[in-house]
N, C-alpha and C positions, 0 to 999 in steps of 0.2 A: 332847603325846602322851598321849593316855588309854589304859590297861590296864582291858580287860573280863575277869575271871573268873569263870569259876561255878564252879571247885573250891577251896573255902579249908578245907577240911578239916583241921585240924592231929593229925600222929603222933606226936609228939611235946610233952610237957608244958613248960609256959612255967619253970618252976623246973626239971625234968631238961636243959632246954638249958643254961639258966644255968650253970648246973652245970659239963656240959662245954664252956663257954664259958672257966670261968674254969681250970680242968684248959688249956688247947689254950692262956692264953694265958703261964701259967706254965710250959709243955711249951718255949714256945719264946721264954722269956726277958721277955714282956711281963707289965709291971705291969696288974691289975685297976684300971679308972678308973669312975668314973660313967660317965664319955663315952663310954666304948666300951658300958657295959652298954645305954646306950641306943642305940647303934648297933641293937645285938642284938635289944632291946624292939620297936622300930618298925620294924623288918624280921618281926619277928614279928608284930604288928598290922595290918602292911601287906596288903590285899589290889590292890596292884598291883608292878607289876614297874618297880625303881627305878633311875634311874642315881645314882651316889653324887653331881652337884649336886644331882639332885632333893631323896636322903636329907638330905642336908648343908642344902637350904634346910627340909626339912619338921623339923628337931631342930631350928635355927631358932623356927620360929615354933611348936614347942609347948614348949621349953624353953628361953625366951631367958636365962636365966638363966646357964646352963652355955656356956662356950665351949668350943665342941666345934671344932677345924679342920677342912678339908677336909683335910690330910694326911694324920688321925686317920681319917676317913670312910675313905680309897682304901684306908693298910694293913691295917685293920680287915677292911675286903670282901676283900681282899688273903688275908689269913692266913686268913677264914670261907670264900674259896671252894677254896684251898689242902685245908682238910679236911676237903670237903665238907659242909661245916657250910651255904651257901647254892651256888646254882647262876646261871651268868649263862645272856643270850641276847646272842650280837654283833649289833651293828648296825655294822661295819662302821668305816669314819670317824665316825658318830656314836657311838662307843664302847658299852659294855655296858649291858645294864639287869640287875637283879640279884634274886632271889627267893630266902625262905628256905626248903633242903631240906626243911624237916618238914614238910612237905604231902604228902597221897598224893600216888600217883604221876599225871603229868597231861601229855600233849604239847602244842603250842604252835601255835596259827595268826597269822601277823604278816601285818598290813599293809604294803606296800612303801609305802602313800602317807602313813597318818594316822601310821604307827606304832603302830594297836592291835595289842594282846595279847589272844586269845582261848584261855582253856584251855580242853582235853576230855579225856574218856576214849573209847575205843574197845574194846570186849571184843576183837572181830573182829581187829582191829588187833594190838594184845596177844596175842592167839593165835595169829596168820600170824607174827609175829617170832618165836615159839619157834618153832615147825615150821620157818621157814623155816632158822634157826642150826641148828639139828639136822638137817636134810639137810646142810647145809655141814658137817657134824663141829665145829661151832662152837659153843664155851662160851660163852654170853651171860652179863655178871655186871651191866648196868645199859645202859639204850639211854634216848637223848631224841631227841625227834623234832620238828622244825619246819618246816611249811608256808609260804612265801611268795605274797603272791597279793594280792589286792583288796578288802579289807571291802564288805559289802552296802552302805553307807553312800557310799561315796568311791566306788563303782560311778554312784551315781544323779547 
């Protein structure tokens, strides 16, 4: 399953994550390891949307070196999507794929067939969701939004 994005914009600096990377895992009892910084690194380099085999085989083969488990991978993604440190998308029985929050902000088109991931922005979009919550007397404090459907690809 390939991930198409066109927004990899990052908001956030690769040492300010670290940062509160290593803050979140002392907050809640966990030792700083290599393994998990690179957990963090290549979710940060990533411009696609991972399931943690995917992560777990791609640290792998760029750091064979280090043995990083897959149990390390899940509570990792675990405790990162806990404080919104990364964001998933379900797939359901095929379980999550996973991306890290410091990208602007961006909605999601999925594939039901190939399982691509297409990111976008929409100003229009973004502008009918406030109006809209504000007729409802409704405080919005963060919304994600995904489309299910057909890539132009697996149409033909």
């Amino acid at each position: 399953m390939n991930s198409n994005n066109t927004f990899t914009h990052r908001t956030v600096e690769y040492e300010i994550l670290l940062e509160r990377f290593k803050e979140l895992l002392k907050k809640n009892g966990y030792k700083y390891t290599i393994q998990r910084e690179v957990i963090l690194e290549t979710l940060y380099k990533s411009d696609e949307h991972l399931t943690p085999e995917a992560l777990h085989q791609l640290i792998k083969e760029k750091f064979p070196e280090l043995k990083t488990g897959i149990a390390t991978v899940y509570r990792t993604l675990s405790l990162l999507e806990d404080s919104d440190m990364v964001t998933s998308l379900s797939f359901g029985s095929q379980g999550k794929k996973y991306e890290l929050g410091a990208k602007e902000h961006h909605d999601h088109m999925i594939c039901t067939v190939c399982g691509n991931i297409t990111e976008f922005v929409d100003e229009e979009i973004e502008h009918r969701q406030h109006i809209i919550a504000k007729e409802f007397g409704f405080k919005m404090q963060e919304h994600s939004m995904q489309i299910y459907g057909i890539c132009k690809n697996c149409q033909n």
